[in-house]
C-alpha positions as CSV (number, residue, x, y, z in Angstrom):
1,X,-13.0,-3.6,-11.2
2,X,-15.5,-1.8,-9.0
3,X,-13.6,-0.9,-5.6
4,X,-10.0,-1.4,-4.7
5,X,-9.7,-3.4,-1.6
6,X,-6.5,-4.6,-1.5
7,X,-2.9,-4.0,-2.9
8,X,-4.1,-7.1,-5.2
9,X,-6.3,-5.3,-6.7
10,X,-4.0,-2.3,-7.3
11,X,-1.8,-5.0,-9.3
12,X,-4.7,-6.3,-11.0
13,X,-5.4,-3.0,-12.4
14,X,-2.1,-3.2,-14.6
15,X,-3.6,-6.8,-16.2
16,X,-0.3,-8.9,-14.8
17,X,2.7,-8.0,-12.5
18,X,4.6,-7.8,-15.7
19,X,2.4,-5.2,-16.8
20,X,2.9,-2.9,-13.6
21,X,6.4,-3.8,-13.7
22,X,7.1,-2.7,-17.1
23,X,4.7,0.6,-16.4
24,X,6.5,1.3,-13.2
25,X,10.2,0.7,-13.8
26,X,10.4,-2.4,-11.5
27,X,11.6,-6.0,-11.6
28,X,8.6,-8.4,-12.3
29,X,9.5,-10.1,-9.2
30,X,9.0,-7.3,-7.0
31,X,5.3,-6.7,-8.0
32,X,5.0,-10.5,-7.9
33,X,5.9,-10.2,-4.0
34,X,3.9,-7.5,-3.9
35,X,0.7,-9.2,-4.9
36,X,1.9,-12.4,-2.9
37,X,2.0,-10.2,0.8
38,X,-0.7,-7.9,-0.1
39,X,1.7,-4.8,0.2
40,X,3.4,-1.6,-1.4
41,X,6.2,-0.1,-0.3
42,X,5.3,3.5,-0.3
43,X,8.5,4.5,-2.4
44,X,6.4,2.9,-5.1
45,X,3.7,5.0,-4.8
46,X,4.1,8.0,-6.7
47,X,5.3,5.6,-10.0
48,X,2.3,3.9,-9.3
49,X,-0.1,6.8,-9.0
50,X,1.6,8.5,-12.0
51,X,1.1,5.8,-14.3
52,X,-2.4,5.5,-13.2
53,X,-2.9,8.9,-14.2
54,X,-1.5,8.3,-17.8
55,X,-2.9,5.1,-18.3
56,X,-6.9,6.0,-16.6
57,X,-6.5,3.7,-13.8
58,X,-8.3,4.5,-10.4
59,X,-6.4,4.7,-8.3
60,X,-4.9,7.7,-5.7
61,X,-2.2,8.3,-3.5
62,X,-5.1,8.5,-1.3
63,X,-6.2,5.5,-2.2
64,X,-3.2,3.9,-1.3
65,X,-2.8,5.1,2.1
66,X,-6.0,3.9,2.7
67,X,-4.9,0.6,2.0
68,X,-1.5,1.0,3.9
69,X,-3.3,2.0,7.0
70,X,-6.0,-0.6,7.3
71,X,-3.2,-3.5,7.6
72,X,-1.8,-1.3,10.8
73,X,-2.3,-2.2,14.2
74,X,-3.8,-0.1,16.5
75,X,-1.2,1.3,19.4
76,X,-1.6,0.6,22.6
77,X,-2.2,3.4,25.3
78,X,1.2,5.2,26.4
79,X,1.3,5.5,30.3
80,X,1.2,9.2,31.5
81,X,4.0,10.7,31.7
82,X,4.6,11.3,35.5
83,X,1.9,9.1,37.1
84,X,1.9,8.2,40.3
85,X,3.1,4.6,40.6
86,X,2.5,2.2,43.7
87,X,6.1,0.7,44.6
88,X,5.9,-1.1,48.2
């Protein structure tokens, strides 16, 4: 695997949701929802980046944010605090 693009592909790097699960200390399940919404919680994250590390895998904390905060939606513009307002 070339470039992680998704939270799939972080799974993927493990070989099978059992795989991570095992590595991580997680239920099977829990990576299997993981893979199925495309999402990590981020208490995950540093038992996923330190088994990484041990195992050679590619894959950061940074790497992981990165994926976190390209599923967020932008925020809309907060009004000014104490702008004039037209009430009539």
């Amino acid at each position: 695997m070339s470039r992680i693009e998704n939270f799939r592909d972080v799974v993927a790097l493990w070989g099978s949701p059992e795989a991570m699960a095992s590595a991580i200390g997680v239920k099977v399940e829990a990576v299997r929802k993981w893979r199925q919404r495309d999402s990590i919680p981020s208490e995950y994250w540093l038992r996923i980046v330190e088994s990484a590390k041990s195992t050679d895998k590619p894959i950061t904390a940074d790497d992981l944010a990165r994926l976190a905060a390209r599923g967020e939606e932008p925020c809309a513009p907060q009004e000014t605090a104490g702008a004039e307002t037209s009430l009539g």
